[in-house]
N, C-alpha and C positions, 0 to 999 in steps of 0.2 A: 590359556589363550582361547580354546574354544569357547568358554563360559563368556566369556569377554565379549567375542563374536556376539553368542546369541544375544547378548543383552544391549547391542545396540542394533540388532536387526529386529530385536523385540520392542526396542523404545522407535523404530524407525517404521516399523508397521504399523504401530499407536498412534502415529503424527501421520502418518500418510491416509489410516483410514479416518482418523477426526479432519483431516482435510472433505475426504468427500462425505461425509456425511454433516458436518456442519455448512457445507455448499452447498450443498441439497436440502436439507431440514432446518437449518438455523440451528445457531448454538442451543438457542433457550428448550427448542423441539427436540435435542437429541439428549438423549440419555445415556449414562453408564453403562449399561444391559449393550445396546445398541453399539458404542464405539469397541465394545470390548469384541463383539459379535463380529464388526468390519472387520476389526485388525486384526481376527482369529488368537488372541491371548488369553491366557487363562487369566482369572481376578488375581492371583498373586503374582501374575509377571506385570498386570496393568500399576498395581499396589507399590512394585517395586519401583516403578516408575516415575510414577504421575501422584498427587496426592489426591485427584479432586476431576471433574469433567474440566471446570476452570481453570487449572492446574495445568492442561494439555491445551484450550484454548490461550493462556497466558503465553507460555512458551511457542507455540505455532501462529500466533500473532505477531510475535517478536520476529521469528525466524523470516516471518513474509516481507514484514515490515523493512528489515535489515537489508533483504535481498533487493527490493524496490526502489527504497531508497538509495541502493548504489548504484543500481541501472540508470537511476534519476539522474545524477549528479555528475554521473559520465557521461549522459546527453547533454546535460548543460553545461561541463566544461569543455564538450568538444567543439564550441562553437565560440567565435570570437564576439561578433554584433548583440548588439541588444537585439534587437528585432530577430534573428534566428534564433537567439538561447530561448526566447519566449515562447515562439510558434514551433520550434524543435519538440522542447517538454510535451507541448499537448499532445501533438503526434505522438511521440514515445507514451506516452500515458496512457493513449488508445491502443497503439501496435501491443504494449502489454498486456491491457487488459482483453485482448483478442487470443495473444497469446500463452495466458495463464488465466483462463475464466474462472477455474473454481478460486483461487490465491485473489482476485481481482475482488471477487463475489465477498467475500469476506472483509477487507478493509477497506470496501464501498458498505456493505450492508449491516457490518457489527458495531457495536461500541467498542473502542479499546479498553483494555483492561487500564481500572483508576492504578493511581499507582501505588496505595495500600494493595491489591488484589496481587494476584497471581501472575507475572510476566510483566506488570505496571511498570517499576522501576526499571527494567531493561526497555520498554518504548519510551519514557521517561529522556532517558540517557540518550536514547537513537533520533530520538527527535531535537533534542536538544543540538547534540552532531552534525543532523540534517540541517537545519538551519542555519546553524552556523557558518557552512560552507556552504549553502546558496546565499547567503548576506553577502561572503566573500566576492562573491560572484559578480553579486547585483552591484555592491557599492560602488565602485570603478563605473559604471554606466550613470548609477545614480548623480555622482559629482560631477558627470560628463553634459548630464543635465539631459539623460535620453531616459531614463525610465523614473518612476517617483517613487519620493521617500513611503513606503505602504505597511504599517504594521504585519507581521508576518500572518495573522488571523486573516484581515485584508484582502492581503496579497494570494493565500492559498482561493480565498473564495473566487477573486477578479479571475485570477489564473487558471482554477482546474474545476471552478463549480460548476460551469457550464457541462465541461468535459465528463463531469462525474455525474451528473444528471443524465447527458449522455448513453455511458456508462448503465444504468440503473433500466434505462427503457430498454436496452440489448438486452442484459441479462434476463430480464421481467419475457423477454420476447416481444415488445412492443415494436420493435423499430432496430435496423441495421442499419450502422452509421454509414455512409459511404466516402469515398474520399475526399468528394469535394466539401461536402460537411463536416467532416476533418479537420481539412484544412481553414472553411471558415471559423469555426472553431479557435485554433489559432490566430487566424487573423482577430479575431475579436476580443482574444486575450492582450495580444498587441495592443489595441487599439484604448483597451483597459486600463496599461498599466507605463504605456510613454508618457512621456512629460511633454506638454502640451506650452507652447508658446503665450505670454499674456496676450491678449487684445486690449 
């Protein structure tokens, strides 16, 4: 029982110190030496672990990813209108990335793992899930003839590119979003991605 213990407070120090050190340094800039040094483990408890630096980015990109995307989809189900579930997400998307900068920092500023690599096939799956249930979401609006049919490529750019540009000047230290920029934010994703009457 106690072996047990340690070995997940050993794999849970390994993910906590690659969080801040690949939010600080970038995955490419951190090193083995380095994450092993954060999360105070010896190379045979890292080894027992992890197989690879990548290996600990795989899986702690997933575990983000996982947690984000259900924060996501609980802001978006908790609203009935088009136009709220729109401009809700953005806000949610900023209150998070305020309120978990380093987690934010990383699936604004990394590549995710392909999905031959290390953690791939589980964002693979999670993305796949994510979508799915905001389609659900969206289609009912769509047939209602209030938001537009938008490939889902599209639709993440109309909807959260602004937001995650945003996003990129905060973290860099360029610029704090303020609320009214927030909110137009939203308003702009709105205005993106309703269905517009012919003339």
């Amino acid at each position: 029982m106690k072996s047990a213990k340690n070995g997940r407070d050993g794999r849970t120090r390994i993910i906590e110190g690659a969080l801040r050190r690949f939010s600080q340094d970038g995955v490419s800039a951190t090193t083995l030496a380095s994450l092993r040094e954060e999360s105070g483990v010896s190379v045979g408890s890292f080894y027992h672990h992890f197989a690879s630096k990548e290996h600990v980015f795989g899986v702690l990109y997933a575990e983000i990813l996982a947690t984000y995307q259900e924060a996501f989809i609980a802001e978006l189900e908790s609203h009935g209108t088009a136009r709220e579930g729109i401009e809700a997400v953005v806000a949610f998307h900023m209150r998070w990335a305020g309120e978990h900068p380093e987690r934010a920092r990383l699936l604004v500023s990394e590549r995710p793992p392909r999905k031959n690599e290390p953690g791939g096939a589980e964002v693979h799956e999670l993305r796949r899930g994510f979508f799915r249930r905001v389609s659900d979401w969206w289609r009912p609006h769509m047939d209602n003839d209030l938001l537009q049919p938008v490939h889902p490529t599209m639709c993440y750019v109309l909807w959260l590119g602004p937001a995650q540009e945003m996003c990129r000047l905060w973290f860099a230290g360029a610029h704090a979003p303020t609320d009214e920029e927030i909110k137009g934010l939203g308003e702009a994703a709105w205005q993106s991605l309703r269905q517009r009457a012919e003339s």
